[in-house]
MARNU-516518 format. One record per residue (C-alpha): residue in three letters; y, x, z. Coordinates in steps of 0.05 Angstrom, whole numbers. Example, Ala and Ser with C-alpha at 12.3 -4.5 7.8 and 13.67 -1.06 7.14 Angstrom:
BEGIN
(pt "Ala", (-90, 246, 156))
(pt "Ser", (-21, 273, 143))
REM end
This chain:
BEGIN
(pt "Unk", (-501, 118, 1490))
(pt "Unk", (-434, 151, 1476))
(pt "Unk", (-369, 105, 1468))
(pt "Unk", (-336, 92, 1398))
(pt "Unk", (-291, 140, 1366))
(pt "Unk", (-227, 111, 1375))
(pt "Unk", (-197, 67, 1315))
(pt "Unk", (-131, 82, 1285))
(pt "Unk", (-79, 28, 1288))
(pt "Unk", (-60, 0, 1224))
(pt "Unk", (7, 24, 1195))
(pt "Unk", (61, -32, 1191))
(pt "Unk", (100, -41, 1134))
(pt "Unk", (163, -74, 1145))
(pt "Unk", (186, -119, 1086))
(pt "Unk", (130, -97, 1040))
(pt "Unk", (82, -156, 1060))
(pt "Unk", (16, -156, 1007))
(pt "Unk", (23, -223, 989))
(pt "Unk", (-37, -225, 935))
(pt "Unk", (-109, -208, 950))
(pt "Unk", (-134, -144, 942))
(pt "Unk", (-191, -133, 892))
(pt "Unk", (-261, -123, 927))
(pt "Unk", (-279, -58, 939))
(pt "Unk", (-323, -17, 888))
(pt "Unk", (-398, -13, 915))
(pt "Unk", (-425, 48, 949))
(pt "Unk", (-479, 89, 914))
(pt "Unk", (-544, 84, 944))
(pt "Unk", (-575, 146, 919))
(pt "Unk", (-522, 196, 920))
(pt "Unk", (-479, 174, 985))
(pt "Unk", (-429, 231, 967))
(pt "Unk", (-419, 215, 901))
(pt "Unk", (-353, 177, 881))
(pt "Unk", (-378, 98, 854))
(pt "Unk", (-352, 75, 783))
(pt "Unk", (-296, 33, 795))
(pt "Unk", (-297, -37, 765))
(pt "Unk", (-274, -62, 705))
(pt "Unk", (-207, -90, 693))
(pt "Unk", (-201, -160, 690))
(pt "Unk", (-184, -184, 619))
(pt "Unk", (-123, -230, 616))
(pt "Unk", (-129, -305, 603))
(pt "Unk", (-119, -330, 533))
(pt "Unk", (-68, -377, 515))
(pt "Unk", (-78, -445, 486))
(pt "Unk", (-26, -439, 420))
(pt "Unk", (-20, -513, 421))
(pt "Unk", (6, -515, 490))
(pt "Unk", (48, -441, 486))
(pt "Unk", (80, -446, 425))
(pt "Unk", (130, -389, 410))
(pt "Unk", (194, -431, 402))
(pt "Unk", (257, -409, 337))
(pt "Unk", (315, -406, 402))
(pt "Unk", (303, -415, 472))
(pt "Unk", (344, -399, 542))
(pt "Unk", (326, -354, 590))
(pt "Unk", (359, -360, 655))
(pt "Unk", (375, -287, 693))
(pt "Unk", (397, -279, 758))
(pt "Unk", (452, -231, 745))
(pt "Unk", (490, -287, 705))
(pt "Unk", (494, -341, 659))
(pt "Unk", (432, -359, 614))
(pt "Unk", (434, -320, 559))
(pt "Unk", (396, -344, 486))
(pt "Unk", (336, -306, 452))
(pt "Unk", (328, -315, 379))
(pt "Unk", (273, -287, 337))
(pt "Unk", (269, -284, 258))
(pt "Unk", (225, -322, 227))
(pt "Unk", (195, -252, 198))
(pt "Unk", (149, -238, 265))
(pt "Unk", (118, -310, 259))
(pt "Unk", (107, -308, 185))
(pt "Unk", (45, -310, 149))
(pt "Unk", (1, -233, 143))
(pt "Unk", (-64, -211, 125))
(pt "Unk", (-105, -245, 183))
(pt "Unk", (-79, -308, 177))
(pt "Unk", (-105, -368, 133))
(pt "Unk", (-41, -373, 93))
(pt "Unk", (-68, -392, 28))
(pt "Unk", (-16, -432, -28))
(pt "Unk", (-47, -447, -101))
(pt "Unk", (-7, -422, -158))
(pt "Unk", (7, -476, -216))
(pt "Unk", (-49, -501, -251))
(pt "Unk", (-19, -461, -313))
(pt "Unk", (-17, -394, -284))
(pt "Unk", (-92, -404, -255))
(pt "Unk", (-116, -423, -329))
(pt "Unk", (-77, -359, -357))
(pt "Unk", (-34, -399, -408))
(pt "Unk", (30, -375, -382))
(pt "Unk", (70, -350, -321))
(pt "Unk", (99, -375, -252))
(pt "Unk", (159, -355, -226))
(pt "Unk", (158, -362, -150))
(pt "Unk", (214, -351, -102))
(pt "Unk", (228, -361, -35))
(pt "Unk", (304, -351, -24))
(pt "Unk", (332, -398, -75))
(pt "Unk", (392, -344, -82))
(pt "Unk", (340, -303, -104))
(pt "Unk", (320, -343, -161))
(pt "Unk", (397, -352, -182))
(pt "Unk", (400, -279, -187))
(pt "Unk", (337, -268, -228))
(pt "Unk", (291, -241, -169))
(pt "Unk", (225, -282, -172))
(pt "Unk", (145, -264, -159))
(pt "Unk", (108, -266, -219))
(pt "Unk", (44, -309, -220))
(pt "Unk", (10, -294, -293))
(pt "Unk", (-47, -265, -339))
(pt "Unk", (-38, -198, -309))
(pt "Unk", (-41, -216, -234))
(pt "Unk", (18, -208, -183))
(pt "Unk", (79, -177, -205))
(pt "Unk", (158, -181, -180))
(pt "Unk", (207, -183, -228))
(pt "Unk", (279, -159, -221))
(pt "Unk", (352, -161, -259))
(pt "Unk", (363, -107, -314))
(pt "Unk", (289, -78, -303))
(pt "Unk", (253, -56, -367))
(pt "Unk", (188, -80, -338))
(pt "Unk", (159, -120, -289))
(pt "Unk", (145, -88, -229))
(pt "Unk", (70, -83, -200))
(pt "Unk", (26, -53, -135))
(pt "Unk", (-19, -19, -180))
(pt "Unk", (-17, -16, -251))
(pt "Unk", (-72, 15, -279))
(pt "Unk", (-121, -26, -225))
(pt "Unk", (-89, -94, -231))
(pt "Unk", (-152, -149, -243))
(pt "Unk", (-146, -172, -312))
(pt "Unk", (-156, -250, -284))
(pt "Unk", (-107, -310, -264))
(pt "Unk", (-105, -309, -187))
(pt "Unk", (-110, -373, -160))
(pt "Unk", (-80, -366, -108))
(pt "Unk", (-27, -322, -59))
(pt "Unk", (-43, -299, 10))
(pt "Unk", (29, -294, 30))
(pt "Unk", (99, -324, 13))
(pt "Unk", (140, -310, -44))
(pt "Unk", (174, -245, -12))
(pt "Unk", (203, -178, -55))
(pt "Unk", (175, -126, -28))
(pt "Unk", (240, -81, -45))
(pt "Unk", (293, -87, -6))
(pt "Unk", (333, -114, 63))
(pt "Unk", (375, -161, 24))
(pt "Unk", (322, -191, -19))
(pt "Unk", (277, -219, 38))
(pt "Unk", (292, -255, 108))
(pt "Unk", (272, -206, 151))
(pt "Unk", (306, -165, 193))
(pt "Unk", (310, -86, 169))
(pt "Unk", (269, -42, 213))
(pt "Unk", (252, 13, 174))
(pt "Unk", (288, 90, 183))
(pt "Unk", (352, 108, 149))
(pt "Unk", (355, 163, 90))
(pt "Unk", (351, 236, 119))
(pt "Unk", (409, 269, 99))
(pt "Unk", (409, 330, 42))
(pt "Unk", (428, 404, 61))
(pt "Unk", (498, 392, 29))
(pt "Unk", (512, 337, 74))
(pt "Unk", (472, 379, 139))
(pt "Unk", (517, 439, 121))
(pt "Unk", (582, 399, 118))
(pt "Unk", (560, 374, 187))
(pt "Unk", (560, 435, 215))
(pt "Unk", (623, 455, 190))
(pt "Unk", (691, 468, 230))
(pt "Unk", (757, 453, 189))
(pt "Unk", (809, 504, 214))
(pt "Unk", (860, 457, 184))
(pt "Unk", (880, 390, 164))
(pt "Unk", (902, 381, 89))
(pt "Unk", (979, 353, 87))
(pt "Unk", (977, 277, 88))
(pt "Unk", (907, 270, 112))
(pt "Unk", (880, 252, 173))
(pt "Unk", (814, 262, 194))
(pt "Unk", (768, 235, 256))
(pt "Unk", (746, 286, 297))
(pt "Unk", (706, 290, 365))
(pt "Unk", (683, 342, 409))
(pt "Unk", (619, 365, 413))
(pt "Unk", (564, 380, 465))
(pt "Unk", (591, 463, 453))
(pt "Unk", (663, 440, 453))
(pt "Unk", (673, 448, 394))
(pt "Unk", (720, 406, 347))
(pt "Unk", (680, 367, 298))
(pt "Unk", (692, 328, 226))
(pt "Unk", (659, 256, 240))
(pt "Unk", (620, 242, 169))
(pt "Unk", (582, 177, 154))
(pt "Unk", (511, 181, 134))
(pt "Unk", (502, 159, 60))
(pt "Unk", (494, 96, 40))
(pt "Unk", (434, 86, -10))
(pt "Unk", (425, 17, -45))
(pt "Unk", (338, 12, -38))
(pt "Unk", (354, -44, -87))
(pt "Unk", (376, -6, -143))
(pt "Unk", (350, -3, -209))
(pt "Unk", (373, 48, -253))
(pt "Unk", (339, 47, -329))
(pt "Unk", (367, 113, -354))
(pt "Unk", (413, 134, -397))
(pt "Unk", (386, 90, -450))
(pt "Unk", (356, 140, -489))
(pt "Unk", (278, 117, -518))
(pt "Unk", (216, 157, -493))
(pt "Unk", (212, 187, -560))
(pt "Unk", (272, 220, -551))
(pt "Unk", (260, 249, -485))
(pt "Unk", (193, 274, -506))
(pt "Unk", (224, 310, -569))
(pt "Unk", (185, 344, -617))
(pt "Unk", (99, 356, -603))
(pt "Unk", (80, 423, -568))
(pt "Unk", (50, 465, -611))
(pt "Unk", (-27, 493, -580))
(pt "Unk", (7, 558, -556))
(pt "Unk", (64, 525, -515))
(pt "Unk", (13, 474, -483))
(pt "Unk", (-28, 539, -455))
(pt "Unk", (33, 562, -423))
(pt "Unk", (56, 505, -395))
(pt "Unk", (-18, 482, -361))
(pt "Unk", (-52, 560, -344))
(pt "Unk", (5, 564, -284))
(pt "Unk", (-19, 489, -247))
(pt "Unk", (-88, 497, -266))
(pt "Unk", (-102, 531, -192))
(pt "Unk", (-34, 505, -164))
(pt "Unk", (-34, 456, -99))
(pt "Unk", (33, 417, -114))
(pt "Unk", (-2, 357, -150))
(pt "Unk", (-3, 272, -150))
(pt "Unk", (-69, 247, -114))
(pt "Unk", (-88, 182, -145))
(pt "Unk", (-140, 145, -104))
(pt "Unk", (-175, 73, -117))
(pt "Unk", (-111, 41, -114))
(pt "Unk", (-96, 76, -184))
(pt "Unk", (-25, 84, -206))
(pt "Unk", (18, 52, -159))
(pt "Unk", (97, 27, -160))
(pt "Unk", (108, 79, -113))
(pt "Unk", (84, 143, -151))
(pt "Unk", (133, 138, -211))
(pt "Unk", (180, 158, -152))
(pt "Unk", (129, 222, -134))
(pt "Unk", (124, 229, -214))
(pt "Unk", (199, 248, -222))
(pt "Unk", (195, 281, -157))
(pt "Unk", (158, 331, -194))
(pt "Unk", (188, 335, -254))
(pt "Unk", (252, 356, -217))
(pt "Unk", (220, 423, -207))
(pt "Unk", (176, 435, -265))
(pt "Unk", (158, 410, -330))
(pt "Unk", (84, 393, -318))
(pt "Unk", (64, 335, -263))
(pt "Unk", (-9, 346, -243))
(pt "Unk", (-50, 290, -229))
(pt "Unk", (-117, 284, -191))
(pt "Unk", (-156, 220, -200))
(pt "Unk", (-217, 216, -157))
(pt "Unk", (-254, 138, -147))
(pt "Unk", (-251, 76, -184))
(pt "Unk", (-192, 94, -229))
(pt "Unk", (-245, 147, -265))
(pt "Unk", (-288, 98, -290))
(pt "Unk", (-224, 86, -355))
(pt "Unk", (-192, 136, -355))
(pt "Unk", (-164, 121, -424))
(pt "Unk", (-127, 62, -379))
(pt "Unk", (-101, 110, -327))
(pt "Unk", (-68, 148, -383))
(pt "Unk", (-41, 94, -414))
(pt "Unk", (-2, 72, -359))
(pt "Unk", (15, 140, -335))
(pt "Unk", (48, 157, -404))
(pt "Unk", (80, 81, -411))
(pt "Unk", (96, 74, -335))
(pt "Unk", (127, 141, -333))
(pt "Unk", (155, 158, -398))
(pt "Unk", (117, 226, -405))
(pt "Unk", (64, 254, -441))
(pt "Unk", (-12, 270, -428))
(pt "Unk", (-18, 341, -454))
(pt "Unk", (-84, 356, -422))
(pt "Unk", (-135, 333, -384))
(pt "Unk", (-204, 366, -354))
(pt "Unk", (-242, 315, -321))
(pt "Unk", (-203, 275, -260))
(pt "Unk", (-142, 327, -268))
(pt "Unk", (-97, 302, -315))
(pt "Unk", (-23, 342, -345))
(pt "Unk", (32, 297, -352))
(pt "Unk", (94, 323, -390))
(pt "Unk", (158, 307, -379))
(pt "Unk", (188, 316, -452))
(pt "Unk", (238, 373, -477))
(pt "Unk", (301, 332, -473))
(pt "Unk", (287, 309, -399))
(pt "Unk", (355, 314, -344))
(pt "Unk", (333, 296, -281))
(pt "Unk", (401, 270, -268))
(pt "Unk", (391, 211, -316))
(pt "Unk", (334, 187, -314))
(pt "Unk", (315, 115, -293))
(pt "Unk", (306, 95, -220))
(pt "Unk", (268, 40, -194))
(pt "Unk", (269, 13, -127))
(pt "Unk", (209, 37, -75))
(pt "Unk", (163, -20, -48))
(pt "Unk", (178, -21, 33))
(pt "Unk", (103, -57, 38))
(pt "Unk", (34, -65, 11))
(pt "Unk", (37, -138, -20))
(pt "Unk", (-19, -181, 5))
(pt "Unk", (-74, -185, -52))
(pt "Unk", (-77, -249, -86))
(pt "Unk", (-145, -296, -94))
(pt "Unk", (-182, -281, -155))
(pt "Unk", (-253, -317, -192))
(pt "Unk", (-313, -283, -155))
(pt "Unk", (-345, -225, -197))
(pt "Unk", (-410, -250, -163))
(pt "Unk", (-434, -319, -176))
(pt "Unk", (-497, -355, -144))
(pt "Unk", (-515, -379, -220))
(pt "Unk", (-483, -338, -284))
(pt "Unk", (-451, -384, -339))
(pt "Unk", (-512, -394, -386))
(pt "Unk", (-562, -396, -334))
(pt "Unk", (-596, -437, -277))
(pt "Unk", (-604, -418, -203))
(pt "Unk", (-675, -407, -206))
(pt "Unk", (-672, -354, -270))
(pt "Unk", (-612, -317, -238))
(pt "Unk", (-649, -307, -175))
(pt "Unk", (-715, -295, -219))
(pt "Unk", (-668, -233, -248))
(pt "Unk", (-654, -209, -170))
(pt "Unk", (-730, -207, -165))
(pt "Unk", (-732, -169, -222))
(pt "Unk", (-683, -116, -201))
(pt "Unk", (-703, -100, -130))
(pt "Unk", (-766, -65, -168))
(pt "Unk", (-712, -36, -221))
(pt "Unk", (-696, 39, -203))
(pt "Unk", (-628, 56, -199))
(pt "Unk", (-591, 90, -266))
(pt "Unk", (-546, 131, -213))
(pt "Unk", (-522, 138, -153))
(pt "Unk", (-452, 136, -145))
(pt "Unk", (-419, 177, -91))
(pt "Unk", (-349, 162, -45))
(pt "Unk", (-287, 188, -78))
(pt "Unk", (-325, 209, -129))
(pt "Unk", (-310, 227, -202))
(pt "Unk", (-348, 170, -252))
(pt "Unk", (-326, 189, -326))
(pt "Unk", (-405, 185, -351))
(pt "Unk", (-410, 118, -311))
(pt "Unk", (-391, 79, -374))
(pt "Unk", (-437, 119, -420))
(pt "Unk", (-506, 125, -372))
(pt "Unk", (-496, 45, -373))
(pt "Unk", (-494, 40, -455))
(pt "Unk", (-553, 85, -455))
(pt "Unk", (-597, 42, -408))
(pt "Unk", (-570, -25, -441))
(pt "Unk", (-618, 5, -503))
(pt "Unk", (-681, 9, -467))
(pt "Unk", (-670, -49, -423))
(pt "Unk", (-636, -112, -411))
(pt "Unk", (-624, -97, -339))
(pt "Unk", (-594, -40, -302))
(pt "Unk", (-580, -23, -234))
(pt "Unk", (-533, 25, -193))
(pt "Unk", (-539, 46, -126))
(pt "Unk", (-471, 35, -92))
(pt "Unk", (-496, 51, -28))
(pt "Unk", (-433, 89, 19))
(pt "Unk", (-378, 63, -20))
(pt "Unk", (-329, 7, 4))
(pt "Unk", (-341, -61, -12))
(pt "Unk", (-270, -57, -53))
(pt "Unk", (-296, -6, -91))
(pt "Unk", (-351, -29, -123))
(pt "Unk", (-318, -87, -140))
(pt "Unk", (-271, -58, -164))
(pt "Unk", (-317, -18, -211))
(pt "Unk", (-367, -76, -226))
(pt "Unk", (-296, -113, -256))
(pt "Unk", (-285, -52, -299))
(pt "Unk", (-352, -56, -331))
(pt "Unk", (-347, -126, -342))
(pt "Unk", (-290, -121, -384))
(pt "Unk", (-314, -63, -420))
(pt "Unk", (-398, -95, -432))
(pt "Unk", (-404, -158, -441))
(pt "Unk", (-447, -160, -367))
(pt "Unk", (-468, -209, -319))
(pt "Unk", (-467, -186, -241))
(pt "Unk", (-524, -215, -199))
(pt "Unk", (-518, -169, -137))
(pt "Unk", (-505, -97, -141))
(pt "Unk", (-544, -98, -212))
(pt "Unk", (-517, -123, -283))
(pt "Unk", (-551, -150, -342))
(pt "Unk", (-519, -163, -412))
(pt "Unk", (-527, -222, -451))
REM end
């Protein structure tokens, strides 16, 4: 019997001691010796109990180069978001609809005229010397009291209107400001001096501050009323010139099933800088009215609907329109949290028992569906296929199948206000 191979003698480390216990090695594959095993998984960490760790407002932390120095975290990180519980009733009169709720939670803010709206027409944040009420969406805001907010009483608008610390990205800066940058003054003007530093190229440089810009700012205009920015109506001819160039152009507004939100009047005038026409693309829930979207495109805005071919819509800017003027509003930095609304959906309709509304469900898992409604899709016969089965029969159903839970909703709300409908599941009957 031949000896051992000799063994090799373990390396010593010196001052590197392993003081924790290596992990078990990974086992061998039986069946294919050669082939590497899988190694194991990693072991998740432990969870904490939030009773016993609670994240304190100020707390020491001793460091071993020097004193103990103090950590202090805003009140921001540990507020209330979208996966928390945070639920605060509104007043019993904005939940009933008879009137409105102002809601603030800086009490400076409230001085100044700053609040969050609780009314008839949802969530809304009002600010000093705007013409309007400012909203997420406009065109898709439920028409129902909420009952209640999923978040605290914050503006979504600007650093100095909410107690959170600003960690957003400053203003890029224009090609004036880029080309002055790169300037080099040969000379300094007589009684004038001005900063400079040397450069990576050594090269003297001007030192220029980046502009300020006030995100709280609301500008209405020059004053002037939409009538007379619009001007005088386009005649036929002058509305076929100013639609045949966009009608195959890509530099348009895509509107999506958040409909016309605070956001896109910003987009609108972005447009409107460069041209006359805006062109809009609507595809989703905001199709179903389109009338609505319209409405609050041409009131929102201050333009004009000149055309419209299905989900495209033309938006005018007027004749008398100077970019230069025209009113600015301040850009939302976040989405607000949706407030709690009625259910669409009840277990029993008003008018009827529990055992004839699910007699009705019965009924319309048999029922065919009128349509079938497709994601992203454009639904501007939606309205009229439903008046033209509501003749033949006192139930009708649509096949939502694919689209977001949102959605449908969203839709489902739509036709209720315009047929006087009941919703037992995904399937409506008028009364």
């Amino acid at each position: 019997m031949p000896p051992p191979p000799p063994q090799r003698p373990a390396s010593s480390h010196v001052g590197r001691a392993n003081l924790f216990s290596a992990s078990p090695p990974p086992l061998s594959n039986r069946r294919y010796p050669h082939h590497r095993s899988l190694p194991l998984p990693p072991v998740s960490p432990r969870r904490r109990d939030p009773k016993k760790h609670s994240q304190q407002p100020s707390q020491e932390e001793p460091t071993d180069s020097g004193p103990t120095r103090t950590v202090t975290t805003n009140p921001a990180f540990r507020a209330a978001h979208l996966r928390t519980a945070y639920r605060k009733p509104v007043p019993p009169a904005a939940a009933a609809g008879e009137g409105e709720a102002l809601l603030a939670a800086d009490p400076t803010d409230a001085a100044s005229g700053r609040a969050v709206v609780v009314g008839p027409s949802g969530l809304s944040f009002r600010l000093p010397g705007a013409p309007f009420d400012f909203q997420f969406s406009y065109s898709e805001a439920p028409r129902a009291p909420p009952l209640a907010i999923r978040e605290p009483a914050f503006l979504p608008f600007a650093p100095p209107t909410m107690p959170r610390p600003w960690t957003g990205k400053a203003p890029l800066l224009t090609k004036e400001e880029k080309a002055r940058r790169r300037g080099v003054r040969l000379h300094t003007p007589l009684g004038q001096e001005t900063p400079q530093t040397v450069s990576a190229h050594g090269i003297m440089m001007e030192v220029r501050e980046r502009r300020k810009m006030d995100l709280a700012r609301v500008s209405p205009g020059d004053g002037r009323s939409r009538e007379e920015v619009l001007g005088e109506p386009l005649t036929p001819s002058e509305v076929r010139a100013l639609v045949k160039p966009h009608i195959s152009h890509n530099r348009q507004l895509n509107i999506g099933r958040d409909g016309l939100t605070h956001n896109m009047l910003e987009m609108i005038h972005c447009h409107w800088r460069r041209q006359e026409i805006c062109k809009v693309r609507c595809r989703g829930v905001p199709t179903v009215d389109m009338k609505n979207l319209c409405y609050h495109l041409e009131e929102k805005s201050g333009g004009k609907v000149i055309h419209r071919v299905g989900g495209v819509v033309f938006l005018y800017r007027g004749r008398h329109y100077d970019p230069k003027t025209r009113p600015r509003y301040p850009l939302m930095l976040w989405k607000p949290a949706t407030p709690v609304y009625p259910k669409l959906i009840k277990e029993a309709p008003d008018g009827f028992t529990k055992e004839e509304a699910d007699e009705m469900r019965r009924k319309g898992r048999d029922l065919l569906p009128i349509c079938k409604l497709a994601k992203n899709g454009i639904y501007i016969t939606l309205v009229k296929d439903v008046r033209d089965a509501f003749e033949g029969s006192d139930l009708v159903k649509i096949d939502c199948e694919g689209l977001n839970p949102s959605d449908y909703k969203k839709i489902g709300a739509k036709l209720r206000i315009l047929f006087p409908v009941f919703f037992y599941h995904l399937m409506m009957s008028r009364y």
